[in-house]
Each structure stands twice: as C-alpha cells, then as structure tokens.
N, CA and C atoms as an extended XYZ file, in Angstrom:
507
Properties=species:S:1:pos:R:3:atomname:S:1:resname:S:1:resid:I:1 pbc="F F F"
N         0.845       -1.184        0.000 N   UNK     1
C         0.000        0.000        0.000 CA  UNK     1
C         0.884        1.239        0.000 C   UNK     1
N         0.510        2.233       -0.806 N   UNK     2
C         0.772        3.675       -0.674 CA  UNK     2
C         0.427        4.506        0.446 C   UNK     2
N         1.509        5.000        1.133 N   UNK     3
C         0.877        6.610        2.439 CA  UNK     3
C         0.479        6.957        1.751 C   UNK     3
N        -0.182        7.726        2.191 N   UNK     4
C        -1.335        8.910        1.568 CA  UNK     4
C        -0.419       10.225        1.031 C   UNK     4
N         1.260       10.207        2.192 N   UNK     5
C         2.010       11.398        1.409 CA  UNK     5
C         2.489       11.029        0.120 C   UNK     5
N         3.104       10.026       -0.018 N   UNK     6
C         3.573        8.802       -0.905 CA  UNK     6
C         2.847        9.574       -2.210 C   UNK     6
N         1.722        9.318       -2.020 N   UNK     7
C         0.464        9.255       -2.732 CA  UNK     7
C         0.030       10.640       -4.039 C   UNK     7
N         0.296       11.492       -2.811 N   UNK     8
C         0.061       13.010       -3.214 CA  UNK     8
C         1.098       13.566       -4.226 C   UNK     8
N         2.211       13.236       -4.009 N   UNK     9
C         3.388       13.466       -4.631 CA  UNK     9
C         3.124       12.855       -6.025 C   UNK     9
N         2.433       11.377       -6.156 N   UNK    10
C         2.309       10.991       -7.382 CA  UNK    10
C         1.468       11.693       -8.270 C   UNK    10
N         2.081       11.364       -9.418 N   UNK    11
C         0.340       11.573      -10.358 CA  UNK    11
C         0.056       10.610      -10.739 C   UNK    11
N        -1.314       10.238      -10.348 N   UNK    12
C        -2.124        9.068      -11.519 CA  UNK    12
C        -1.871        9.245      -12.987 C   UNK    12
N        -1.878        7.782      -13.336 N   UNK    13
C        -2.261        6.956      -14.554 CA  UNK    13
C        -3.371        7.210      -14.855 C   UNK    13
N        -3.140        7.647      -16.413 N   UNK    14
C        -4.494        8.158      -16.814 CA  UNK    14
C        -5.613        6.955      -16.561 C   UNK    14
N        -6.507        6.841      -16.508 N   UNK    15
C        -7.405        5.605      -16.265 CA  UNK    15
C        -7.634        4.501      -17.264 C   UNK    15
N        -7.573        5.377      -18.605 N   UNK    16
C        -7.799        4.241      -19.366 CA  UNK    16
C        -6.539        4.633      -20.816 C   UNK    16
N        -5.236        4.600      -21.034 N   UNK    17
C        -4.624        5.159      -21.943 CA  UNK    17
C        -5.178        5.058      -23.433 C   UNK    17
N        -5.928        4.077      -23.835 N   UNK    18
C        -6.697        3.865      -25.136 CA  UNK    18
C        -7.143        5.276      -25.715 C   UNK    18
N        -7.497        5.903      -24.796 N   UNK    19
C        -8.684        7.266      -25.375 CA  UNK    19
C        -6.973        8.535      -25.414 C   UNK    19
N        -5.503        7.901      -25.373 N   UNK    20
C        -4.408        8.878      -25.762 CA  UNK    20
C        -4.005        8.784      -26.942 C   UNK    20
N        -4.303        9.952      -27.895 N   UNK    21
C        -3.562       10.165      -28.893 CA  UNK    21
C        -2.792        9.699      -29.475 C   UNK    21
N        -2.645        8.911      -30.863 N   UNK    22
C        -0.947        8.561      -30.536 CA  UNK    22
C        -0.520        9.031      -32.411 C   UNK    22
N         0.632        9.304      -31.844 N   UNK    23
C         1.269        9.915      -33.225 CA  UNK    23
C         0.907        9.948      -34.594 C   UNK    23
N         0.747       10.955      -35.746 N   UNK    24
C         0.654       10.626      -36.943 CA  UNK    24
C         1.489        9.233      -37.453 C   UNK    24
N         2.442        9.519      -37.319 N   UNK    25
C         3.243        8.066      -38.104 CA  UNK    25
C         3.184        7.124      -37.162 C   UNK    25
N         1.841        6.818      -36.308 N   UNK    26
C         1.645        5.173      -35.468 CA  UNK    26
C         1.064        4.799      -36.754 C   UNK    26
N         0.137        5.714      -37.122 N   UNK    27
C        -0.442        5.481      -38.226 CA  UNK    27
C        -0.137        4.586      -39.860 C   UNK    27
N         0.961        5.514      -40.214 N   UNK    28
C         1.949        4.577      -41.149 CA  UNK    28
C         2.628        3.039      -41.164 C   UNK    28
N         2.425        2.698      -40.074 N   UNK    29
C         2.683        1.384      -39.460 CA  UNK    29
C         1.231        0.622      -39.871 C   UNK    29
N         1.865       -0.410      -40.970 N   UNK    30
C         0.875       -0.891      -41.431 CA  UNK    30
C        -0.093       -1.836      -40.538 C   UNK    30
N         0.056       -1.918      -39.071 N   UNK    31
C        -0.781       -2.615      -38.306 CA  UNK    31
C        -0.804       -1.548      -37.278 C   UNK    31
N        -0.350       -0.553      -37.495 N   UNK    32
C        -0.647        0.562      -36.967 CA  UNK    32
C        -2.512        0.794      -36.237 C   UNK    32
N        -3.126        0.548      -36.963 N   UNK    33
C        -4.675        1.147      -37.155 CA  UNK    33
C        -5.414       -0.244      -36.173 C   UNK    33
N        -4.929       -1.645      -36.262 N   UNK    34
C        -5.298       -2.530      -35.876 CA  UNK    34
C        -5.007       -3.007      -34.877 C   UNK    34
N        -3.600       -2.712      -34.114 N   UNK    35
C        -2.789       -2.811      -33.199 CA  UNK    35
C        -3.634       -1.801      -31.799 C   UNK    35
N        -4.258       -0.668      -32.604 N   UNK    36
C        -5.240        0.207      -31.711 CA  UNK    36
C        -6.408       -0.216      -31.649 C   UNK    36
N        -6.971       -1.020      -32.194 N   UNK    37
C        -8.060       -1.774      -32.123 CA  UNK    37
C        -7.800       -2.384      -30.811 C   UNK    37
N        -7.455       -3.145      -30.956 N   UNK    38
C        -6.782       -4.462      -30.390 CA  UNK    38
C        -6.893       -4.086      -28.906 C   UNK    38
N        -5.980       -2.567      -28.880 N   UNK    39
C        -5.884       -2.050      -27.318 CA  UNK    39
C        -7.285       -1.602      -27.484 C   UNK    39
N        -7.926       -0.987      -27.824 N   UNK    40
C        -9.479       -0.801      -27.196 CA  UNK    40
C       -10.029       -1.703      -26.920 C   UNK    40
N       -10.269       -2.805      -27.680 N   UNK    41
C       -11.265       -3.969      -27.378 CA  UNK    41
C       -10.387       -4.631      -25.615 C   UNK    41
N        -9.378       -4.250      -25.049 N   UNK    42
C        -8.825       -5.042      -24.733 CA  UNK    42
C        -9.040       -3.953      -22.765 C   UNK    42
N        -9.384       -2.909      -23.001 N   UNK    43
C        -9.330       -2.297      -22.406 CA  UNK    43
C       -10.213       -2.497      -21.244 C   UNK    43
N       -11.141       -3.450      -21.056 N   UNK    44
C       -12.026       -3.566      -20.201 CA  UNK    44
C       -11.278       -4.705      -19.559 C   UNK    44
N       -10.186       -5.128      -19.555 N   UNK    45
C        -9.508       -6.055      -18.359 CA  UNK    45
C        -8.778       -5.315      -16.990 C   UNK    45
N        -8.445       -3.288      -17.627 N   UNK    46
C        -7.628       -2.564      -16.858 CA  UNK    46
C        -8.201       -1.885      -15.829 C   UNK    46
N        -7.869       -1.828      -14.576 N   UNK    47
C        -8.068       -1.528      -13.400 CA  UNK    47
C        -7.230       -0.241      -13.535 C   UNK    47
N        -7.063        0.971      -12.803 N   UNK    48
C        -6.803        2.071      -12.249 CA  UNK    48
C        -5.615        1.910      -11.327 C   UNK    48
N        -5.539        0.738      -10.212 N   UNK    49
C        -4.299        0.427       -9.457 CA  UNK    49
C        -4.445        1.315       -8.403 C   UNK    49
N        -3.900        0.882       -7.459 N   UNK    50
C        -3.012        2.072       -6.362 CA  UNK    50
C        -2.077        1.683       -6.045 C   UNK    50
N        -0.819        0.990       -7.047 N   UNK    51
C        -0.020        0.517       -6.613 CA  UNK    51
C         1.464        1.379       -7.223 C   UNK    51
N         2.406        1.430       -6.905 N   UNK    52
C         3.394        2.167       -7.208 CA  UNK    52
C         3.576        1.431       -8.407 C   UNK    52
N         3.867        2.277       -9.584 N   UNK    53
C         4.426        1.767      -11.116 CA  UNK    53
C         5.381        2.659      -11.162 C   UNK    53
N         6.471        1.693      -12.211 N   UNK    54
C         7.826        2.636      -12.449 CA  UNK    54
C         7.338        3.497      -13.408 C   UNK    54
N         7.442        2.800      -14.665 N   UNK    55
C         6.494        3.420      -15.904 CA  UNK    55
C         7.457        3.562      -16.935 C   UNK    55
N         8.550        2.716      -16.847 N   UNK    56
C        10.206        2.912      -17.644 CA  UNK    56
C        10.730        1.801      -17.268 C   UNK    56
N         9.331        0.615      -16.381 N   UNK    57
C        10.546       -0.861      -16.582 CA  UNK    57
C        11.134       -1.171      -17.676 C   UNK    57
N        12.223       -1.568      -17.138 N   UNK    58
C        13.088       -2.247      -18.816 CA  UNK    58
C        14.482       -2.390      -18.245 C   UNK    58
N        15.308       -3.267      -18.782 N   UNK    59
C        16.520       -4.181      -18.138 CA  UNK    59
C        17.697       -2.546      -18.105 C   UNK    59
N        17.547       -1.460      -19.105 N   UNK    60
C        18.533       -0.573      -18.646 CA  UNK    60
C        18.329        0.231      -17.224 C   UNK    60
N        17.387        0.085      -16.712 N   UNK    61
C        16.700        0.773      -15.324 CA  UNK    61
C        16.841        0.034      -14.537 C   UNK    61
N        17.677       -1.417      -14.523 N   UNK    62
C        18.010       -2.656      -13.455 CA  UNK    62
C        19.493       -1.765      -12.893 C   UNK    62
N        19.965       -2.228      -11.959 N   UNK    63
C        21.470       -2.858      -11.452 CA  UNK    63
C        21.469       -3.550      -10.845 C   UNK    63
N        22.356       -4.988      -11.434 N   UNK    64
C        22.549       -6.265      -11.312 CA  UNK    64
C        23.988       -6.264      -10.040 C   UNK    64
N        23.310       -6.979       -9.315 N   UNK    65
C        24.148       -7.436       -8.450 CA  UNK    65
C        24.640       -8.977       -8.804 C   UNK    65
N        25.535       -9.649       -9.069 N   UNK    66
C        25.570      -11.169       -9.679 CA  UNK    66
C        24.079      -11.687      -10.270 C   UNK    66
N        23.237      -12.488      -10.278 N   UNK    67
C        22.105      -12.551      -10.483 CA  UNK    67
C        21.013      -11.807      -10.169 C   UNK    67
N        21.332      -10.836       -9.160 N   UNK    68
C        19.575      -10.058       -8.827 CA  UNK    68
C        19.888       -8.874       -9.012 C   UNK    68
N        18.451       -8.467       -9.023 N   UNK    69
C        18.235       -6.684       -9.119 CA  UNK    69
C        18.689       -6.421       -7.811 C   UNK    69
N        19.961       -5.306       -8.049 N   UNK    70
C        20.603       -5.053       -6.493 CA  UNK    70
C        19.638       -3.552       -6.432 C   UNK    70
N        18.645       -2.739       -7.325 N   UNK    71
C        18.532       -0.995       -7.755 CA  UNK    71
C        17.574       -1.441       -8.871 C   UNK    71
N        17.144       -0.413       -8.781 N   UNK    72
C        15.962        0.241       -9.583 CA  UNK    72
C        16.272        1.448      -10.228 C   UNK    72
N        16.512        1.921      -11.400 N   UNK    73
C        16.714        3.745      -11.045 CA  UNK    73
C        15.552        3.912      -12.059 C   UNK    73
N        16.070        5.285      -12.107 N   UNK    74
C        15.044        6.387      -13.057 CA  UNK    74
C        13.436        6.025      -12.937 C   UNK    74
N        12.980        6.777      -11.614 N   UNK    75
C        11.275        6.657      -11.102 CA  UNK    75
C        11.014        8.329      -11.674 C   UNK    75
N        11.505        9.021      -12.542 N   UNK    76
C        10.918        9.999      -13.146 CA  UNK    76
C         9.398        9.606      -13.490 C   UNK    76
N         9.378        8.303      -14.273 N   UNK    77
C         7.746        8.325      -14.865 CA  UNK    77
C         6.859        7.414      -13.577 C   UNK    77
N         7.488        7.749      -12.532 N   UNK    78
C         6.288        6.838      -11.338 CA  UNK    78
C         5.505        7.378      -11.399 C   UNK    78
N         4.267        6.392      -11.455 N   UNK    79
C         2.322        6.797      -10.960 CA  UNK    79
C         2.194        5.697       -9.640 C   UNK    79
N         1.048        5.857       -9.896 N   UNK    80
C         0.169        5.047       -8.961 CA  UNK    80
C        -1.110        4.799      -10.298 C   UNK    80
N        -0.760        3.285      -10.203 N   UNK    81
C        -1.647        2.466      -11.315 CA  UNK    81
C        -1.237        1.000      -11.125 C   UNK    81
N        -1.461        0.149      -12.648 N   UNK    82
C        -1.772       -1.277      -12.589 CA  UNK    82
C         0.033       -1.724      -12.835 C   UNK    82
N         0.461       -2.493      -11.587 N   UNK    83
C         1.760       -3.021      -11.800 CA  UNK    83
C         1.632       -3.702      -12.552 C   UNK    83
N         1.156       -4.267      -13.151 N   UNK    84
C         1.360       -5.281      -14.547 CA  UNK    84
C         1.424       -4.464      -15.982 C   UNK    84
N         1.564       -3.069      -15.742 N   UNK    85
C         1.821       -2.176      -16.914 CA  UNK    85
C         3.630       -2.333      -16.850 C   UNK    85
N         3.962       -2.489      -15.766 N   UNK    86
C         5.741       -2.556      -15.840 CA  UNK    86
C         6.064       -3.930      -16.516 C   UNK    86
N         5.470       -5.019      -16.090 N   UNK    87
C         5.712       -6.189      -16.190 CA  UNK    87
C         5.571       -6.446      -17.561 C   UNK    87
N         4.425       -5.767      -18.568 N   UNK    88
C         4.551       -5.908      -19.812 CA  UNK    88
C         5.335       -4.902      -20.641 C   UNK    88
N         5.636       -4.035      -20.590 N   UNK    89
C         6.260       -3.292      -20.956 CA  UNK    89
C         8.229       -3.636      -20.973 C   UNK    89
N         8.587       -4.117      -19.814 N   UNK    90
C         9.848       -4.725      -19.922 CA  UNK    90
C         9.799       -6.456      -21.128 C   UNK    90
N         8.671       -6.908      -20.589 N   UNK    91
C         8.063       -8.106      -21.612 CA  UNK    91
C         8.542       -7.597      -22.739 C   UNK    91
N         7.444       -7.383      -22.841 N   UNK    92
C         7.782       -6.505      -24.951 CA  UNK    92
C         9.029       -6.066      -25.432 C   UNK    92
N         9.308       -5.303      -24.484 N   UNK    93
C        10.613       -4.615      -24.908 CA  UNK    93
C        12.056       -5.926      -25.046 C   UNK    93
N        11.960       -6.777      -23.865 N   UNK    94
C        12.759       -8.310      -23.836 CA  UNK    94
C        12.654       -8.926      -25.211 C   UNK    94
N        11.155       -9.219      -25.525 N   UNK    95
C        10.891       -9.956      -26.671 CA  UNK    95
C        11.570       -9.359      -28.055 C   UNK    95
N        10.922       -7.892      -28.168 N   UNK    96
C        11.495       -7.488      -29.802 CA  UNK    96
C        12.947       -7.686      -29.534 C   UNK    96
N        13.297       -7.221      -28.329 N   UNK    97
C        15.383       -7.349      -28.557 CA  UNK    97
C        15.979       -8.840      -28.365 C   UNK    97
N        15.205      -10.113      -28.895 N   UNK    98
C        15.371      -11.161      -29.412 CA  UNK    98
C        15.203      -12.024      -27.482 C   UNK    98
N        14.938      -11.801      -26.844 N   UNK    99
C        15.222      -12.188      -25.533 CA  UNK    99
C        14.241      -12.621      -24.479 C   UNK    99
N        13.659      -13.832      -25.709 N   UNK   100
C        12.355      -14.371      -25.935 CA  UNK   100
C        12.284      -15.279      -24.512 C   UNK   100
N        13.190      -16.006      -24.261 N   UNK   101
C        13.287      -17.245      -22.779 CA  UNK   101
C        13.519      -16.407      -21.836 C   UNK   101
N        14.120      -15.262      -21.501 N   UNK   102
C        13.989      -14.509      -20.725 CA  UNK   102
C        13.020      -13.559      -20.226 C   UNK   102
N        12.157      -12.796      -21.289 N   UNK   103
C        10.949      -12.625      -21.465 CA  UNK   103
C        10.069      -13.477      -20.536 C   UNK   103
N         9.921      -14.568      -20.850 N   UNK   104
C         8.628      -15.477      -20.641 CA  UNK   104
C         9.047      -15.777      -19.200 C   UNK   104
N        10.226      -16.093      -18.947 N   UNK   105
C        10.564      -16.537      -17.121 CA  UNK   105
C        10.524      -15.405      -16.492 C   UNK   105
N        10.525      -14.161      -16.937 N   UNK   106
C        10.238      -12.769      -16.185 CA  UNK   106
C         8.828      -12.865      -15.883 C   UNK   106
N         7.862      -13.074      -16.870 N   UNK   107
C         6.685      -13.446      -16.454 CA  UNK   107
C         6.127      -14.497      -15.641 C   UNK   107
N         6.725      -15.680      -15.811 N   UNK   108
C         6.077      -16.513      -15.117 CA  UNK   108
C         6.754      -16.357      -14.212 C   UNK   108
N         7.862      -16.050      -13.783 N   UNK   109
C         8.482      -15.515      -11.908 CA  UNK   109
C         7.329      -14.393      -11.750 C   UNK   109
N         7.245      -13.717      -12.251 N   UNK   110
C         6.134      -12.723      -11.445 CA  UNK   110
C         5.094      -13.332      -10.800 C   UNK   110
N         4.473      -14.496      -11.852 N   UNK   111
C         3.043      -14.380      -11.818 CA  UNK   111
C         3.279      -15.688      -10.804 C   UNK   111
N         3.962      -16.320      -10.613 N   UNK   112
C         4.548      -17.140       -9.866 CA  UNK   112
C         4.637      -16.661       -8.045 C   UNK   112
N         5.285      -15.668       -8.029 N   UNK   113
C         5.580      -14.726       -6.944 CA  UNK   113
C         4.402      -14.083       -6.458 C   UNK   113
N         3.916      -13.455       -7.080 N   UNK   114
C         2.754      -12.756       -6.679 CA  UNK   114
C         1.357      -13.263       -6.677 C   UNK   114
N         0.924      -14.469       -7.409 N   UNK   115
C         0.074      -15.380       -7.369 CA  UNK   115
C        -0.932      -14.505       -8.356 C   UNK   115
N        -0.691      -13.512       -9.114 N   UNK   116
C        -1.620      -13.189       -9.549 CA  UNK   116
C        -1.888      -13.679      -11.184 C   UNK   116
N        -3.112      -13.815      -11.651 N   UNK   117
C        -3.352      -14.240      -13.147 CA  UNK   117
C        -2.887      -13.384      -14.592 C   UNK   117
N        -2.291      -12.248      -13.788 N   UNK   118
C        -2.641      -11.364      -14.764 CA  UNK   118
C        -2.987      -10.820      -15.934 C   UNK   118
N        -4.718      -11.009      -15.423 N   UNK   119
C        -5.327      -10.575      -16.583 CA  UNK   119
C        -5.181       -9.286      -17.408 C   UNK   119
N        -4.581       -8.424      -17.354 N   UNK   120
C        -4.533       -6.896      -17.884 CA  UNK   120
C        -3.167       -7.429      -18.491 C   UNK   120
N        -2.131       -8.296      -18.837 N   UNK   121
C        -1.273       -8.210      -19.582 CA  UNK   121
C        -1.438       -8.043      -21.128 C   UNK   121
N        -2.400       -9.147      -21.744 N   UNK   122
C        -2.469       -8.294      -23.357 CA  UNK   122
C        -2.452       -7.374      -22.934 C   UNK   122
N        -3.642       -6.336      -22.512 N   UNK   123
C        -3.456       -5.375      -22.797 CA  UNK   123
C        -2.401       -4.103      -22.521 C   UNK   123
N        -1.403       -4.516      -21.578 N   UNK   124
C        -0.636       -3.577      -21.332 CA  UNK   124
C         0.178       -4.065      -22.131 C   UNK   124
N         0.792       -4.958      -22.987 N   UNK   125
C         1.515       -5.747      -23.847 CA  UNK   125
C         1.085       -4.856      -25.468 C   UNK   125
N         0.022       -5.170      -25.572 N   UNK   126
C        -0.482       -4.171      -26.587 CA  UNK   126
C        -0.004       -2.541      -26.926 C   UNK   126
N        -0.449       -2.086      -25.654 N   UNK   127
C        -0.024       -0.315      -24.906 CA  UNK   127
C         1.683       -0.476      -25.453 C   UNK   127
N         2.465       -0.839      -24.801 N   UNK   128
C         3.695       -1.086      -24.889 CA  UNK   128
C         4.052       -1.158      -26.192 C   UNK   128
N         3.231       -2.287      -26.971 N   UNK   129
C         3.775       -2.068      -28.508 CA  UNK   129
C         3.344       -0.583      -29.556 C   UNK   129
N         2.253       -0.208      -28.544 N   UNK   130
C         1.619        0.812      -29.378 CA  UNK   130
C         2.709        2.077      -28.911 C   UNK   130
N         3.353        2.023      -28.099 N   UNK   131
C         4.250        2.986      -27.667 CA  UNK   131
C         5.581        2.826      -28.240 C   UNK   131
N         5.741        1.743      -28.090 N   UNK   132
C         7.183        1.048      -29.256 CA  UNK   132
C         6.832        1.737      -30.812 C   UNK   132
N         6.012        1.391      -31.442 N   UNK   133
C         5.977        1.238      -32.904 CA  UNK   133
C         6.355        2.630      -33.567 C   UNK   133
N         6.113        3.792      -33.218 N   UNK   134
C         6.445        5.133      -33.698 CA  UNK   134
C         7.884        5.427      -33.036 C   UNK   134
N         8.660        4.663      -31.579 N   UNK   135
C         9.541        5.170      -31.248 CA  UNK   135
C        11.149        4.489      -31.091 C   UNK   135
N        10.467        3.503      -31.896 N   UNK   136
C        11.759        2.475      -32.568 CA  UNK   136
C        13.068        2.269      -32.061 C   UNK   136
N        13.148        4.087      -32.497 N   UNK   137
C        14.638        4.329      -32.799 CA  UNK   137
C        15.374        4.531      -31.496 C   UNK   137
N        14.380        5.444      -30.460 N   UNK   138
C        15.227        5.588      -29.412 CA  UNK   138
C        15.166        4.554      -28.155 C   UNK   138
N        14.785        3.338      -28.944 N   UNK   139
C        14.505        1.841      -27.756 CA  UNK   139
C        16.518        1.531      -28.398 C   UNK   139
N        16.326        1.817      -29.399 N   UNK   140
C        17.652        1.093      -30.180 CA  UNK   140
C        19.080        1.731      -30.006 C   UNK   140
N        18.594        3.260      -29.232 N   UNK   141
C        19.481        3.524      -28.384 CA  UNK   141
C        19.812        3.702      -27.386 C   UNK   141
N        18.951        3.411      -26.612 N   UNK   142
C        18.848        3.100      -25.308 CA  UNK   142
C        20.110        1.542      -24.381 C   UNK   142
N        18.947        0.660      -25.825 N   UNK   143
C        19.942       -0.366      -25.729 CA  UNK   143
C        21.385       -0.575      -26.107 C   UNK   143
N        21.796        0.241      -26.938 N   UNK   144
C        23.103        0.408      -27.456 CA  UNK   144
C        23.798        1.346      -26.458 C   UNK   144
N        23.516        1.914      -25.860 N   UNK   145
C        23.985        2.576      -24.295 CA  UNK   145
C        24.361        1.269      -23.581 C   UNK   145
N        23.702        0.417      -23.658 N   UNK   146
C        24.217       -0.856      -22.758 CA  UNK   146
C        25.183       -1.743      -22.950 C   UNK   146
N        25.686       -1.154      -24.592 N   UNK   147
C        26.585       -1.906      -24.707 CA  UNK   147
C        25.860       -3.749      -25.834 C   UNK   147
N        24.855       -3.519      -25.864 N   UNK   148
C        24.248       -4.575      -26.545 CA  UNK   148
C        23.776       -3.900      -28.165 C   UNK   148
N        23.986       -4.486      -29.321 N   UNK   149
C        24.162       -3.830      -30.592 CA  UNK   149
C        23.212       -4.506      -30.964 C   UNK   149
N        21.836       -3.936      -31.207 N   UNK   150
C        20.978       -4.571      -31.568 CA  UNK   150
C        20.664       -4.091      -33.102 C   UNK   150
N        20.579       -5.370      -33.819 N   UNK   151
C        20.539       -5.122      -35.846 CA  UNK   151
C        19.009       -4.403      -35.719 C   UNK   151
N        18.739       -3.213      -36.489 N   UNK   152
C        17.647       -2.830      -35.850 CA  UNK   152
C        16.295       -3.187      -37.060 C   UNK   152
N        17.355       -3.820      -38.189 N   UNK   153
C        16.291       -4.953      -38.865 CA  UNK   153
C        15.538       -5.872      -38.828 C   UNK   153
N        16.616       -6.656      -37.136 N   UNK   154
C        15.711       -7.701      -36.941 CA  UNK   154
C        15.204       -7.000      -35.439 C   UNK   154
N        15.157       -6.163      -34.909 N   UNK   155
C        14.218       -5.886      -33.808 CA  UNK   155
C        13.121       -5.238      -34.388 C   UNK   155
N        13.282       -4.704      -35.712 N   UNK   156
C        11.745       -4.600      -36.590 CA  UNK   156
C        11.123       -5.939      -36.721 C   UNK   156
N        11.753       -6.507      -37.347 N   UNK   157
C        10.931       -7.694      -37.806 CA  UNK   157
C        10.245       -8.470      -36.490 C   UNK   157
N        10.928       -8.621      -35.412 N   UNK   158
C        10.470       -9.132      -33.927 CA  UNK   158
C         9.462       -7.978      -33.465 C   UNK   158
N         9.794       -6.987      -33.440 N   UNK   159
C         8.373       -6.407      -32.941 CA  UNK   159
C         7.120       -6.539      -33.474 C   UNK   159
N         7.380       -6.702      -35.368 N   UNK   160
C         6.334       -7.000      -36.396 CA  UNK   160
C         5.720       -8.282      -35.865 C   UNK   160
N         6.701       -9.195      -35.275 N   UNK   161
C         6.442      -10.460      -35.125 CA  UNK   161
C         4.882      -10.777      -34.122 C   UNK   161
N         6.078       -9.784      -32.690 N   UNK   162
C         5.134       -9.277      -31.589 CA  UNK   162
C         3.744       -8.787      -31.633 C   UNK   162
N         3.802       -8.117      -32.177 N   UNK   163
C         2.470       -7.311      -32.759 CA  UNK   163
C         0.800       -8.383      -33.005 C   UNK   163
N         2.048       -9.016      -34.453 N   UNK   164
C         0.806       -9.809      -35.291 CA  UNK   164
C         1.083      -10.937      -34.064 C   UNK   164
N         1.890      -11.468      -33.069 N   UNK   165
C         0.906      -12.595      -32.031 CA  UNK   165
C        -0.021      -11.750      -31.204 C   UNK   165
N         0.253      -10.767      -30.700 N   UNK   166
C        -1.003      -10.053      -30.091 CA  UNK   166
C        -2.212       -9.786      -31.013 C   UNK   166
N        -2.173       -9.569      -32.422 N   UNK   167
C        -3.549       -9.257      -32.990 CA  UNK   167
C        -4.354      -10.209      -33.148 C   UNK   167
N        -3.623      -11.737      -33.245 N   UNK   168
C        -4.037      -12.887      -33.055 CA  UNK   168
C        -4.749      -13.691      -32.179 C   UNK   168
N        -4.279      -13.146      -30.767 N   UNK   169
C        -4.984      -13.993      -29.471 CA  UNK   169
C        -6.282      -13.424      -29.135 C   UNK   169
C-alpha cells in the first residue's frame, strides 16, 4: 500500500490510456490502425491500481548485483496504477530485442511470486507495442547505451512479429 504522502506526490495513470492520442506516423505502421483496435477492445480487463508503477521498466533501469536486481533507477515516470503495466512493458521490450526465454521466465516468476493471473497483460503488452511502434529508434538507443548492438532490422521484424501474435490472441 501507498501513504497517503507517498500518494500526493504521485500523479495518476491516466485511467484508461486507449482514449491517448498517438502519433501521426503510429499510423503509417501498417498494423498501426489494428494494433489500436486491439488495445481498445482489450481495455475492459484494466483496473486504475493504487499501486506504485515505475512506468520505464526495462533491463537498462536494473542494477545487477551477480544474479539479482541489487537498484531500480530512473522513477521519473512513477504513478500510482496497474503493476502489470511494468511487467509488460519490460516483456515486450525483452521480446522485440530477441530475448524471448527470458521474457517469458520474467513473467512466469512474477506471476509465480505474486500469485496473480494477470489478466490486464495483453493489454498492457499491446499499450507497450503501441508505444514502441512510432519510437523504434530511441529503444535502439537506449539499448546500445548498454553496450548490446541490436541489428535494428531484426528488432523490426520481432516487434512485427510481436504485434501480429497479439492481434491474433
């Protein structure tokens, strides 16, 4: 649970992100138009939360102590919303940068750990790609800050990949 000072300091998550804008050239993305479908129809699994979200999970925001997260950094984008918006969002981002078995044991340790089903993952999985697809370029440098050189041909084609299994299920 959140203090109530905790609390104040945050800003909420918009309630439902579906009804946010998203770029002219999401558009140009030829699953662009369908990929937003997808998150609307999908939107009635998402809860509001009161739980602390980073809102920038993703493996460059870790520090690894031998095997574990020793740190967390950069809580610039913390709310108070649905923790399973972090959990898919590092997902997605794992998957397009080819890091598919790692991906999936991030999830099932969560859902493992926390006992929960989580139902709101399409759709925050969705959100995530819909946030990926116009901003490609600066996921590809992010990761190249880390020292990992990702061909950014085939993290197209894996996100394409990503995409069309979500438009599918």
């Amino acid at each position: 649970a959140i203090s109530p000072s905790l609390a104040s300091i945050l800003r909420s998550a918009p309630p439902s992100p579906v009804d946010l804008e998203p770029p002219a050239r999401f558009f140009d993305h030829p699953q662009g138009r369908d990929l937003l479908a997808r998150r609307s129809a999908l939107a009635a699994s998402v809860s509001s939360g009161t739980c602390l979200v980073h809102g920038d999970y993703w493996p460059g925001n870790l520090l690894w102590r031998e095997d574990h997260v020793a740190a967390v950094l950069d809580w610039e984008a913390a709310v108070l919303g649905d923790p399973v918006s972090d959990v898919a969002y590092c997902f997605a981002e794992m998957r397009y940068f080819g890091l598919d078995e790692a991906a999936d044991h991030f999830v099932a340790t969560y859902r493992d750990i926390t006992q929960s089903a989580l139902e709101s993952l399409p759709y925050w999985t969705v959100t995530a790609l819909c946030r990926a697809l116009p901003e490609l370029d600066s996921y590809l440098d992010g990761w190249s800050g880390l020292g990992f050189e990702p061909d950014p041909v085939r993290v197209r084609h894996r996100l394409s990949r990503l995409i069309a299994e979500m438009l599918s299920d």
